[in-house]
N, C-alpha and C positions, 0 to 999 in steps of 0.2 A: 539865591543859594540853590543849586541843584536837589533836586529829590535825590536821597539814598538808596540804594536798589539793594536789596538784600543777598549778599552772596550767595550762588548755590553751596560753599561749603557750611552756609550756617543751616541748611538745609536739616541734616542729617545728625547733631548737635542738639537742633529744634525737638527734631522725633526723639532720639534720647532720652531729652526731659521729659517731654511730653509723655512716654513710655512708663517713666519712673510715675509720676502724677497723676495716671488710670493705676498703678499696683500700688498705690497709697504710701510710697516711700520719700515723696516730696509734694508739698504743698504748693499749687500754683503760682501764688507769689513770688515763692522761688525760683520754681522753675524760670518764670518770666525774667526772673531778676540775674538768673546762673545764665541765661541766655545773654543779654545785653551788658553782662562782665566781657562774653567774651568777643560781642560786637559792641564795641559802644558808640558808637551811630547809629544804634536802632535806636527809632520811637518805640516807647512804653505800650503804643499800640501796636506798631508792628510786633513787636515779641508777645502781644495776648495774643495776636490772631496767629502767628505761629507754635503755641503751643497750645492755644486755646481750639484751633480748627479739627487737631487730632481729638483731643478730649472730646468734643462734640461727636466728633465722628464716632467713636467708641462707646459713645454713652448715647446714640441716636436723639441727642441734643438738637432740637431746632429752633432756629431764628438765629441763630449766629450769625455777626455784623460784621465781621474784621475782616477780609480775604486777603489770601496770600498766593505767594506765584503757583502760575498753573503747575510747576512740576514737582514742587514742594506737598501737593494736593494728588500726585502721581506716586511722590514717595509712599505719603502715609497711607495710601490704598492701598500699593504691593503688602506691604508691612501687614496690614490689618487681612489682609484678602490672604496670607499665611491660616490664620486660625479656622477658615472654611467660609463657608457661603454665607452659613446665618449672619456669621459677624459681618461682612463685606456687604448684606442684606440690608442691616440697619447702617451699616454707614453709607453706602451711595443714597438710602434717602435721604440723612441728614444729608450730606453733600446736595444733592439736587433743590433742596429748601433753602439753601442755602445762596445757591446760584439763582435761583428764581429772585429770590430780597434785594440780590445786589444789581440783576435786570432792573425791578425795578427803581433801582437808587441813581446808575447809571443811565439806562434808559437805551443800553447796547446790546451787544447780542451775546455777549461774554464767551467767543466761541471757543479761546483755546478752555475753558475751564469745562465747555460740554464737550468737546473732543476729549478729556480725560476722562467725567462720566461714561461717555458711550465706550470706550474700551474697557472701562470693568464691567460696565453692563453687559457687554460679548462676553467677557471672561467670566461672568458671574452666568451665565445662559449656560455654559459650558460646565460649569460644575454643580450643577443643578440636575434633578433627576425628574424623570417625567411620573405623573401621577400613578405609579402602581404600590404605594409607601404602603395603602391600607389592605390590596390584595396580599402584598408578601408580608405585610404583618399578621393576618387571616391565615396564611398558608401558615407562619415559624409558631404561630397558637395551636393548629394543627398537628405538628410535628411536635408541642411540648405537651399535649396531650398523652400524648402517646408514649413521652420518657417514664421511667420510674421516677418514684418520687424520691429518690436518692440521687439520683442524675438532675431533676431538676434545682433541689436544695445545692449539691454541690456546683452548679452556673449561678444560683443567686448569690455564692457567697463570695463570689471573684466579679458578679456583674458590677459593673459602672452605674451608680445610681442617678449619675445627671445624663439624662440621653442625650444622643448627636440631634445635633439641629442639618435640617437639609433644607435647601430650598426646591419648592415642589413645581414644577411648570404643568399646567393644567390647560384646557381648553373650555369655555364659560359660555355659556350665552345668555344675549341680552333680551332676556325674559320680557313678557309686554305688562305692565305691573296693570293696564284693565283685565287682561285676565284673572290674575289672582284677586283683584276686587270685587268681581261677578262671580267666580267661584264663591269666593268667602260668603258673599253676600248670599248664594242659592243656599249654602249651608247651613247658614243663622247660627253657628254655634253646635252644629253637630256634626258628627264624624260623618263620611257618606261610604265609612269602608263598613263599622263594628256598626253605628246608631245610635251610638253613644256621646253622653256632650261632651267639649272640650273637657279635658283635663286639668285647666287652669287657666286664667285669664292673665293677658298681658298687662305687662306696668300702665299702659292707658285704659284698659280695662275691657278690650275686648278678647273673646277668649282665642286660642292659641289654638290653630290647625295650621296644616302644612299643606299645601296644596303641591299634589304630586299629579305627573302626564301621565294617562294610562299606557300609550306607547312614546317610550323615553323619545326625547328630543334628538338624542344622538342616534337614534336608530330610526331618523326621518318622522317622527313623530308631528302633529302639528303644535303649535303655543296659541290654544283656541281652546274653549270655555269648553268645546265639547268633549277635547281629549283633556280634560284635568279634572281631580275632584280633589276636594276637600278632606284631610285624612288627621287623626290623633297620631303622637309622634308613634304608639305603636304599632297601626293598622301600614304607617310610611313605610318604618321599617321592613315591615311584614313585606310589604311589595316591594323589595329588593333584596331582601334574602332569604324570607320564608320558602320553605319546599313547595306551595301549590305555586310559588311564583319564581321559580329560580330559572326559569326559562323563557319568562315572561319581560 
């Protein structure tokens, strides 16, 4: 007997339910079950993994076993990749967890399912914003400073109390972790900015400094025991925004 190949018209039917069962107005079972009323030549598994891929994806659910066709996995990304980045954030990873279990279940390259990844990951690059999130939040703190306090009351009382999620693209580097060991270790538990000890000790019990570059990395700095010391979080802070250091 031939394998049944799931039409693309159940595709969009699929997301439907699938839609209703993330807003709590149908029970997956159902959905599963209103799916295969109206293909009934799906398996019982095909219809969890097409209603079940989206719910994952929306609930950044991983280990999910079921796959379903590469363009059915194209649908529900447009879909979800509507409500912004963050969402579209957590579902390509659940998506890519996903593809990785069934590599290796398959033991193949699974390539149209990473060619759907890699285009929302371009589209998700694209609606991403580069790291100035905590300057221009610094600057509109700035700016509400300076309102009366009748102009600020009257923004809180119309603001949105759940913030926009954005996704941040940043640039990192890969710190050499024997520096921060020889740091830590030259410090023993004291600050090398105030001389003061740690402020508290870590869940394994040693105590809590930050080890900051005296000339930052990004400004050519070296990642070498002698441009770094050992700091309490607020001698850190102190040297990236304090006024003896705002130039520094």
């Amino acid at each position: 007997m031939p394998r049944y190949l799931v039409p693309s018209s159940a595709f969009q039917l699929a997301l439907d339910l699938a839609r209703a069962v993330v807003a709590g107005s149908l029970q997956l079972p159902q959905a599963e079950r209103a799916l295969r009323d109206s293909y009934p030549e799906m398996s019982p598994r095909a219809a969890k993994g097409y209603i079940g891929g989206y719910v994952a994806m929306r609930r950044g659910a991983k280990g999910f076993a079921t796959t379903i066709a590469a363009n059915a996995w194209k649908l529900y990304l447009k879909d979800i990749a509507q409500d912004g980045a963050g969402p579209l954030s957590v579902a390509l990873d659940a998506f890519l967890s996903h593809i990785v279990y069934i590599q290796s279940k398959t033991k193949g390259p699974e390539a149209p399912l990473h060619q759907v990844h890699d285009e929302f990951v371009e589209l998700l690059k694209g609606m991403a914003v580069h790291e100035t999130v905590v300057e221009n939040l610094d600057v509109a703190v700035q700016k509400s400073l300076k309102s009366s306090a009748d102009e600020r009351r009257e923004r809180l009382a119309s603001a949105n109390r759940q913030p926009e999620q954005v996704v941040v693209l940043t640039r990192a580097f890969r710190r050499n972790p024997d520096v921060i060991a020889e740091v830590l270790l030259r410090a023993d538990g004291t600050c090398e900015g105030c001389g003061q000890s740690a402020p508290f000790q870590r869940s394994d019990g040693r105590p809590y400094l930050e080890v900051h570059h005296r000339r930052r990395l990004a400004d050519g700095g070296d990642d070498s025991v002698e441009n770094a010391m050992a700091l309490c979080p607020n001698c850190h802070r102190e040297r990236h925004y304090g006024i003896n250091y705002a130039n520094g």
